[in-house]
N, C-alpha and C positions, 0 to 999 in steps of 0.2 A: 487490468480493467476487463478483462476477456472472461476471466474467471467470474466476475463479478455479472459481467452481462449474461453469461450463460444461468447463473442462479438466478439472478433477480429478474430479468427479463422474460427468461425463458421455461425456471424451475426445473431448470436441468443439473445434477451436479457438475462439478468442474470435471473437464474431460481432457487430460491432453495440453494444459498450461504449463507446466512446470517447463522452465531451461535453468540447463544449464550454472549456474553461482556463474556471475561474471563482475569481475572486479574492475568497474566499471573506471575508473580514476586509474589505475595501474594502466587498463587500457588508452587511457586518454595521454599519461606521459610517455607509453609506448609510441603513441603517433606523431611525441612533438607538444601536447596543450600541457597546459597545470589543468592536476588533477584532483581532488579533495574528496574525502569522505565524509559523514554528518552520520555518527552513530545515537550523539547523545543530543537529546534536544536542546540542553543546557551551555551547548558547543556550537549552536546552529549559529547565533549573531556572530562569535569571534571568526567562524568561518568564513561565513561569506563575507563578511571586511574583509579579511584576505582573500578570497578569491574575488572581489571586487577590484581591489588593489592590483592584481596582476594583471601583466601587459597581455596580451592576445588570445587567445581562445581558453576556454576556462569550460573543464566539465567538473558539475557538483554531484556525487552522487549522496542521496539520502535513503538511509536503511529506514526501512518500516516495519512494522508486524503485518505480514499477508496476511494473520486472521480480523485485521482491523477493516471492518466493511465502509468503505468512500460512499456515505449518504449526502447528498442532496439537503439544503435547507426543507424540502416537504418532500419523504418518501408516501408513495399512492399506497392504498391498502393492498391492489393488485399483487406489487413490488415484495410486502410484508409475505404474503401469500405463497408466490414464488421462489422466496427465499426459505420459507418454512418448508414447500414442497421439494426444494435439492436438498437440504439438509436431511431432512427425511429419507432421500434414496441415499443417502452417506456421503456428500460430499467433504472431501480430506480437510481435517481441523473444524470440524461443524460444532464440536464442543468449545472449542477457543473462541470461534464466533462468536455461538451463543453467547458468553460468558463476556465479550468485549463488548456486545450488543446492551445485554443489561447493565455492562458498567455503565455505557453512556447513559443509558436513560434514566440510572441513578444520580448521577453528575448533574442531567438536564432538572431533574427534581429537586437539588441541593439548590 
C-alpha cells in the first residue's frame, strides 16, 4: 500500500518498497500456526474451508499482482493525476499498470 500511496497521493514514483520474497505461510508453520498459500483464485474457497477448519492460529497468505492498482469504489481526478505523474517519472512496472488499469475499465464497460 506504501507503493501505491507514494503514486497516488503524492505523484511520486515508488521509492524503496520492495522486501525481501517472504514465504509468508512457511514462516507461520516455522512458528507453530497452519499456514496456506492462495495462488490461484479458483483455489481461494477450498482454502480457506480449510484454513477455517483448523484449530488455532491460521496465517493465509494470498499472492497478488503488485502491478494491480487497490482503487477505491471513486478514485478523485487528483488520485488519476498523481498516478499518471509517478508513472511519468518511471515508476518500476508503470507499463503493467497501465495495462491492468485499462483492463479494468474495459471489464467496467463490458
Amino acid at each position: 500500500m506504501i507503493r501505491w500511496e507514494q503514486m497516488v497521493f503524492l505523484g511520486n514514483p515508488e521509492y524503496a518498497c520492495d522486501l525481501t520474497p517472504i514465504d509468508f505461510a512457511a514462516a507461520a508453520r516455522a512458528f507453530g500456526a497452519a499456514g496456506f498459500t492462495i495462488e490461484d483464485p479458483r483455489r481461494c474457497g477450498p482454502i480457506l474451508d480449510e484454513a477455517l477448519a483448523t484449530k488455532g492460529p491460521v496465517v493465509i497468505e494470498a499472492v497478488v499482482d503488485p502491478n494491480e492498482p487497490p482503487q477505491p469504489p471513486r478514485i478523485k481526478g487528483r488520485q488519476v493525476a498523481h498516478l499518471a505523474e509517478a508513472l511519468a517519472k518511471g515508476s518500476p512496472g508503470g507499463s503493467k499498470i497501465i495495462a491492468n488499469v485499462l483492463r479494468q475499465k474495459v471489464r467496467e464497460l463490458l
